[in-house]
C-alpha angles and dihedrals in degrees: 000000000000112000099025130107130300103263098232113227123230143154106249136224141177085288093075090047081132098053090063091035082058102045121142115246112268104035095084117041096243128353120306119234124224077229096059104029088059091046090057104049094037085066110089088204098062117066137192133200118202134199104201124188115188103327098323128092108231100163139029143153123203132216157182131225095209116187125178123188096248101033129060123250129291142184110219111192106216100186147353124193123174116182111255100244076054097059131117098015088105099265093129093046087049088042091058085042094058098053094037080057098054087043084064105039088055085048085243108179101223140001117216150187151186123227125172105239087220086063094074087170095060085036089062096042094054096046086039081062092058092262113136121208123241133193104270136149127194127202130196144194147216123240114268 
């Protein structure tokens, strides 16, 4: 929201468990779940970065420190979300700072992430950020 305060970027842990059970509708996906939301940030190898202001998430972008035994270490972001009222005062750009930072800091090779060509706003915001596409194509599948 214009005129509020700055959100305040930080990495988050199990201590800010209230700030995602009190997340407003729209920024997850769905709701999150005390269950889940613990699970995930009792696991040292998924990170969040969160934007808070006041006392209300409003941003956040998830990831993953993924090691293998032959390749050096990456951080792959899985997903950034900023509420709408919060968009375009810089948070996502902090967000993907945050976690480019810890990369860094854990001497982490690369940082990564997926966008849909067919998304040309998260596109531009990765490549607004300093990525640069490649020519990747993921497949999935379906459970079996």
């Amino acid at each position: 929201m214009r005129g509020a305060a700055p959100a305040q970027i930080r990495l988050l842990s199990t201590q800010h468990l209230g700030l995602l059970a009190t997340a407003p509708a729209g920024l997850f996906d769905g709701p999150v779940t005390a269950a889940s939301a613990e699970k995930y940030l009792s696991d040292p190898r998924n990170l969040m970065a969160g934007a808070v202001s006041g006392d209300v998430l409003v941003g956040f972008a998830s990831a993953l420190d993924h090691h293998h035994p032959d390749k050096p270490g990456e951080l792959w972001i899985n997903e950034i979300s900023v509420l709408e009222a919060h968009r375009r005062q810089g948070i996502g750009r902090a967000l993907i700072a945050c976690l480019r930072a810890h990369a860094r800091l854990q001497g982490l090779a690369t940082v990564w992430v997926l966008a849909e060509a067919r998304d040309p706003a998260a596109c531009a915001f990765y490549r607004a950020t300093g990525a640069t596409a490649d020519e990747t194509v993921m497949f999935t599948y379906a459970p079996p």
